[in-house]
FITISE-474784 format. One line per field, with one value per residue (C-alpha): x, y, z. Coordinates in steps of 0.05 Angstrom, whole numbers, plus 5000, padded with zeros to 4 digits. Each point is the difference from the previous one (the first is absolute). Layout:
# residues N
u: [X;...];
v: [Y;...];
w: [Z;...];
# end
This chain:
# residues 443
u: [6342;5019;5031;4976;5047;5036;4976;5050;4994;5030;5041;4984;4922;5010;5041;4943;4935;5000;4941;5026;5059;4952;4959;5065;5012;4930;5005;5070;4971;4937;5051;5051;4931;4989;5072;4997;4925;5041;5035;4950;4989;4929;4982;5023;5047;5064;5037;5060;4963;4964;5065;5014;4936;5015;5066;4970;4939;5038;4993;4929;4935;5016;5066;4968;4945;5066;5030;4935;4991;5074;5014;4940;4977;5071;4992;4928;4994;4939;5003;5015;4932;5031;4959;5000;4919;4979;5037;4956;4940;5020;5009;4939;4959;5030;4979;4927;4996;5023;4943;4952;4949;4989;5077;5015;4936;5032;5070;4959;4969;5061;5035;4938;4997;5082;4982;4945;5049;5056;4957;4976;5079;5012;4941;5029;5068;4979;4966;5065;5036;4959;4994;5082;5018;4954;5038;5071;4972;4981;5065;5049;4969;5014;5074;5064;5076;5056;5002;4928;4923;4989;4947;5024;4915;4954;4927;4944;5030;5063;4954;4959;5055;5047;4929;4994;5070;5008;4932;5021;5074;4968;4946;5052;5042;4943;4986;5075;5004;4939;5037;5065;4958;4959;5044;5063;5028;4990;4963;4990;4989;5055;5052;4985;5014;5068;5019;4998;5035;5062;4997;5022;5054;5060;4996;4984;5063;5048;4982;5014;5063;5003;4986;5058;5047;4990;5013;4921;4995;5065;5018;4996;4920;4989;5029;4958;4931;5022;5001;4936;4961;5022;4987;4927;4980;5025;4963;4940;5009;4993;4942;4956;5014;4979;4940;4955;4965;4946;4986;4922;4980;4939;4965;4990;4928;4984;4957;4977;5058;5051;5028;5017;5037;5038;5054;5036;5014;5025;4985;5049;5004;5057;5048;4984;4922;4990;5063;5033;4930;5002;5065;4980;4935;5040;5062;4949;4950;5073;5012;4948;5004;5074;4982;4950;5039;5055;4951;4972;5031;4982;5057;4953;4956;5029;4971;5033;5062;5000;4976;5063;5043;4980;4964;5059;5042;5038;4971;4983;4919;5006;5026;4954;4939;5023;5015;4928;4961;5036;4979;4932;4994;5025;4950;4947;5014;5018;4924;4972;5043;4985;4930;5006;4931;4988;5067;4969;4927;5026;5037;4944;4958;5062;5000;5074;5014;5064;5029;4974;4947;4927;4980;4964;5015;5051;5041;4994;5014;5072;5015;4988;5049;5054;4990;5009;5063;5030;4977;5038;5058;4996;4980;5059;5042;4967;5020;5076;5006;4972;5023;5073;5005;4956;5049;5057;4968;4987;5077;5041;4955;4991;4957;4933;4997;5040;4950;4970;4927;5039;5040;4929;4974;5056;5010;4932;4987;5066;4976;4923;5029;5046;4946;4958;5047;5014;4920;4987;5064;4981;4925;5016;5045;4939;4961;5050;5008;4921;4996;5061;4954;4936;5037;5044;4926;4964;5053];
v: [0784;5012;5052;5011;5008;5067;5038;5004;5024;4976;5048;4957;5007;5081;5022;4965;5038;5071;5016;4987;5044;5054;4989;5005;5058;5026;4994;5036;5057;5008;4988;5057;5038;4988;5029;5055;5025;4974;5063;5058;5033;5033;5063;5058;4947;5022;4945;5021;4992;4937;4969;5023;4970;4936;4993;5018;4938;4951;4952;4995;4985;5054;4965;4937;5030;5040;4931;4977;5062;5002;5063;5040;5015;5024;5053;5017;4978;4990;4925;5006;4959;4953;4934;4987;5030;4939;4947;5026;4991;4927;4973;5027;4975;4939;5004;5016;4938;4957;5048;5013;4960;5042;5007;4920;4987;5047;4951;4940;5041;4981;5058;5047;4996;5019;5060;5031;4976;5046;5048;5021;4993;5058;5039;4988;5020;5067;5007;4990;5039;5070;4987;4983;5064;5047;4979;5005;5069;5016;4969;5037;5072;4987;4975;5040;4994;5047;5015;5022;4975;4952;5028;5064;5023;4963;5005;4973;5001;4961;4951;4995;4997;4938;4960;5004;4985;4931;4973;5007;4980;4936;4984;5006;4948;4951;5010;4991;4933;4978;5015;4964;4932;4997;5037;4972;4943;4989;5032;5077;5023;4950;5032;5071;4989;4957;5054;5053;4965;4972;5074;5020;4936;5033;5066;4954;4960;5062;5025;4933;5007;5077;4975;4961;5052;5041;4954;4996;4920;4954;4976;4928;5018;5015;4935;4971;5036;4978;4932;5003;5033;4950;4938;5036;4999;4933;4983;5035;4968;4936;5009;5037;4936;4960;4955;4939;4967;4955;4942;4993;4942;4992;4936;4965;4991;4968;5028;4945;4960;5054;5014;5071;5044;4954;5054;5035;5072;5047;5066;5049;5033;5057;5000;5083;5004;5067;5034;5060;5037;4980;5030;5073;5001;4983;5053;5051;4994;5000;5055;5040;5026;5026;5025;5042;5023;5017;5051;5021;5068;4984;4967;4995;4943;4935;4957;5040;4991;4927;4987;5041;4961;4926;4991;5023;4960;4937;5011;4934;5020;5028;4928;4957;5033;5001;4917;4992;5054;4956;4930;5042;5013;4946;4954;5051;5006;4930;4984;5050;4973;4929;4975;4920;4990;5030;4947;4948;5010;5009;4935;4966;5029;4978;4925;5017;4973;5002;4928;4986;5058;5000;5052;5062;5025;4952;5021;5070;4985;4968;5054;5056;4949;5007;5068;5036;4951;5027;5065;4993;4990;5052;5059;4986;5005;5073;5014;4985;5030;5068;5008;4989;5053;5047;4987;5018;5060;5033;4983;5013;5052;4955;5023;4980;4972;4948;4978;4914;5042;5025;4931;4969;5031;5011;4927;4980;5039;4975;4923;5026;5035;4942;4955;5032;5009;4922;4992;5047;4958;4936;5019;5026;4942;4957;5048;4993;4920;4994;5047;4957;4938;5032;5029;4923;4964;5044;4976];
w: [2722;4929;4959;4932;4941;5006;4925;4947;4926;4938;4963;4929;5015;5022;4941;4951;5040;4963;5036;5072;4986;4979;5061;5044;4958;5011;5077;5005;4975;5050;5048;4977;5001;5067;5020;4962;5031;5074;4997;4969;5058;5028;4990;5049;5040;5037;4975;5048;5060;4975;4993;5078;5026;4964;5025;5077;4985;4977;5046;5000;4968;4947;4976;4999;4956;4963;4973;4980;4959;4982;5035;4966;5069;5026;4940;4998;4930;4953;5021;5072;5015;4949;4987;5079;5005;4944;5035;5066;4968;4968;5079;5024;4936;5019;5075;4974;4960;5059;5052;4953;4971;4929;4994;5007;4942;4950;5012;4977;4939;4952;4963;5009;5076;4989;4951;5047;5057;4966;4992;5068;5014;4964;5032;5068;4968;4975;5069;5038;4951;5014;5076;4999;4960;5044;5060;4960;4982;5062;5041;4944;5025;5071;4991;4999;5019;5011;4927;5000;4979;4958;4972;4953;5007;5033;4998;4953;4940;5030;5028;4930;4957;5056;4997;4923;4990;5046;4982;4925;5014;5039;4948;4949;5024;5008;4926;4993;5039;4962;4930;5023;5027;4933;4949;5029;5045;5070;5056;4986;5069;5034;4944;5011;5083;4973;4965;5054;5050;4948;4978;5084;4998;4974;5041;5057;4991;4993;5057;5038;4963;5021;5076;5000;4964;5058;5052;5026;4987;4992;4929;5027;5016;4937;4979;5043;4970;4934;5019;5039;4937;4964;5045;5010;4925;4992;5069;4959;4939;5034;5044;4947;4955;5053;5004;5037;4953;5014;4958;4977;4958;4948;5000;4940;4960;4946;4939;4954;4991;5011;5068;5028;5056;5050;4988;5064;5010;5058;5043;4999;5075;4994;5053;5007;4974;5024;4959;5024;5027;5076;5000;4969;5040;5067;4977;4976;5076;5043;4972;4987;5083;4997;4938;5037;5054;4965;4955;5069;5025;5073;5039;5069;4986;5035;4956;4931;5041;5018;4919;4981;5042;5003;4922;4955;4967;5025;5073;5035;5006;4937;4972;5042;4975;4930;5006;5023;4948;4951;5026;5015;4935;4964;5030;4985;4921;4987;5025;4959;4932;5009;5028;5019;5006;4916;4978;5033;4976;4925;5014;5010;4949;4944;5042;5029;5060;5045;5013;5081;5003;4992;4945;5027;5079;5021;4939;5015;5060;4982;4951;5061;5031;4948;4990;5076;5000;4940;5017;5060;4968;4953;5053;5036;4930;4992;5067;4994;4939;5014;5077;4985;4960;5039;5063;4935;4982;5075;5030;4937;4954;4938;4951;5002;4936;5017;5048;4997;4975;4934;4991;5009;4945;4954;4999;4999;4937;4968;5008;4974;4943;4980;5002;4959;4953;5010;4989;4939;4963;5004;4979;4945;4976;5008;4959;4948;4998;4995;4938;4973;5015;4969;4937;4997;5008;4937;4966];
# end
């Protein structure tokens, strides 16, 4: 097991790129964007009683799918779908190509097969979008506290007008994410999800702070979180960075009187190949059920009952099914990202072989090897670092954006981001010595 080189920038080399800094520059602003639409609210919203209901749902699949959207959905705003209905569609193009035939051909078509690829993404985006805002629409009408409706007038033109809004808002911030990944640095979509849930870290921390004012948590426990936070992102830091290589050597051949290859190379395996999506897909199904029940207005039905009581927060069954969605899951995505039996075919095709294996099945064979062992290793990493702070958040009412899912991707788009930038500097010096070599040789 190795760890690669942790990414680190040169001031010298940043202060001389003009162009990155207007990138940066360029990205800030789509992001500022983004938080001003967050909190344009729809039209003919209560936004007192929205802020009731949020407040009352907290705790389940709706405040997960609050930090995503950094708290557009708590207030019902323009973005309250956020980018959340794109990322959707990404996974289950992804699950197509590894099912489907047509979908896994248009992969191996090169940068076309990845336009039309894109493409259909977006259809099944704007799909999701209209069938997500009709039931938003439709859920808004029927909910109320004691302040009142949430809906000022419901009826078709509410409906109309909530569908029109969120599939824009939604469509808008795709566009957005796309302008910010070509226009600016990094990963547009990955920034725009960063950005929402740093946006909920400082309110989250005063009221941690306001919890132990008042004497609901002890100062030394908030201490303790403190240190734990920041043990977990270096824990992060250091698993994300982690890797198995596997050495593969080219044989040598000889061309005329020239030799060639004999060089060796490796296989990256990530520690955590499946990134922080088995943990949102196991969050998001756990608690989509109390979720339910807690929306439903009967309080007869035994089964609404035991959900309520045994699936919130912290709760052992709640934990023990959350541990094994995310080992579930990770071994389900981390199949779908990396296929042995293509790395081992385009190994042979190239004449790579790994030192003691036979190219073709017994190599795919060892890498499936490596791979459910690491895999192993990096499920149960997921696991610690988002059940801790579940058990955290259900016995001492921390905020749930200090939750491992939000230090999961926080970090994971810090270390991205910095690499990139890491990437686009030291291309660009290379640019710059070969024009210095071309304009030195015409000389």
């Amino acid at each position: 097991m190795n760890r690669s080189k942790a990414p680190s920038v040169n001031l010298s080399m940043f202060s001389n790129s003009g162009e990155l800094k207007s990138r940066i520059f360029f990205a800030i602003i789509c992001l500022i964007v983004f938080r001003f639409g967050s909190y344009i609210p729809l039209p003919g919203i209560d936004s007192k009683v929205m802020a009731d209901l949020a407040s009352q749902n907290s705790s389940g699949v709706l405040g997960m799918f609050n930090m995503l959207s950094g708290g557009s959905l708590g207030r019902m705003t323009i973005f309250a779908l956020s980018i959340v209905p794109y990322i959707t569609s990404s996974i289950v193009i992804q699950l197509l190509s590894f099912v489907s035939k047509t979908f896994e051909d248009l992969k191996k078509e090169g940068e076309e097969g990845r336009k039309k690829i894109n493409q259909y993404t977006k259809y099944l985006t704007l799909l999701l979008c209209i069938f997500q805002a009709y039931g938003v629409a439709v859920g808004l009408e029927a909910m109320s506290s004691q302040s009142g409706n949430a809906v000022v007038d419901p009826g078709v033109f509410f409906r109309f007008t909530t569908i029109t809004t969120l599939v824009g808002g939604t469509l808008f911030l795709m566009w957005l994410g796309e302008q910010i990944s070509y226009r600016g640095i990094g990963n547009g979509t990955s920034l725009i999800i960063f950005s929402g849930i740093v946006a909920g870290f400082p309110s989250a921390l005063i009221s941690t702070f306001e919890l132990g004012r008042t004497g609901a948590i002890s100062p030394f426990l908030i201490v303790a979180i403190i240190f734990m936070a920041v043990f977990m992102v270096a824990l992060i830091v250091f698993m994300e960075r982690s890797v198995r290589k596997v050495v593969v050597q080219y044989p040598k051949r000889q061309v005329g009187n020239k030799i060639y290859g004999g060089d060796s190379s490796h296989i990256p395996l990530k520690l955590n190949t499946a990134g922080v999506i088995p943990p949102i897909f196991a969050g998001s199904l756990l608690l989509f059920p109390t979720t339910i029940a807690s929306f439903s207005k009967s309080t007869e039905s035994e089964i609404l009952a035991f959900l309520a009581t045994y699936f919130n927060h912290g709760k052992p069954l709640y934990i023990a099914f959350y541990v094994a969605l995310i080992i579930l899951f990770s071994f389900m995505y981390t199949a779908i990202i990396f296929n042995p039996d293509d790395t081992a075919e385009n190994l042979r095709k190239y004449g790579g072989i790994v030192p003691g294996r036979r190219p073709g099945k017994n190599t795919s064979e060892f890498l499936d090897y490596v791979l459910t062992r690491i895999t192993v290793v990096g499920a149960c990493y997921l696991s610690l670092i988002c059940a801790v702070p579940e058990i955290l958040i259900s016995s001492y009412s921390i905020p749930f954006y200090l939750g491992g899912t939000s230090l999961l991707i926080v970090v994971n788009v810090v270390l991205d981001f910095m690499t990139q930038i890491q990437t686009y500097l030291y291309s660009h010096q290379y640019e710059d010595l070969l024009k210095k070599v071309k304009m030195r040789g015409r000389k």
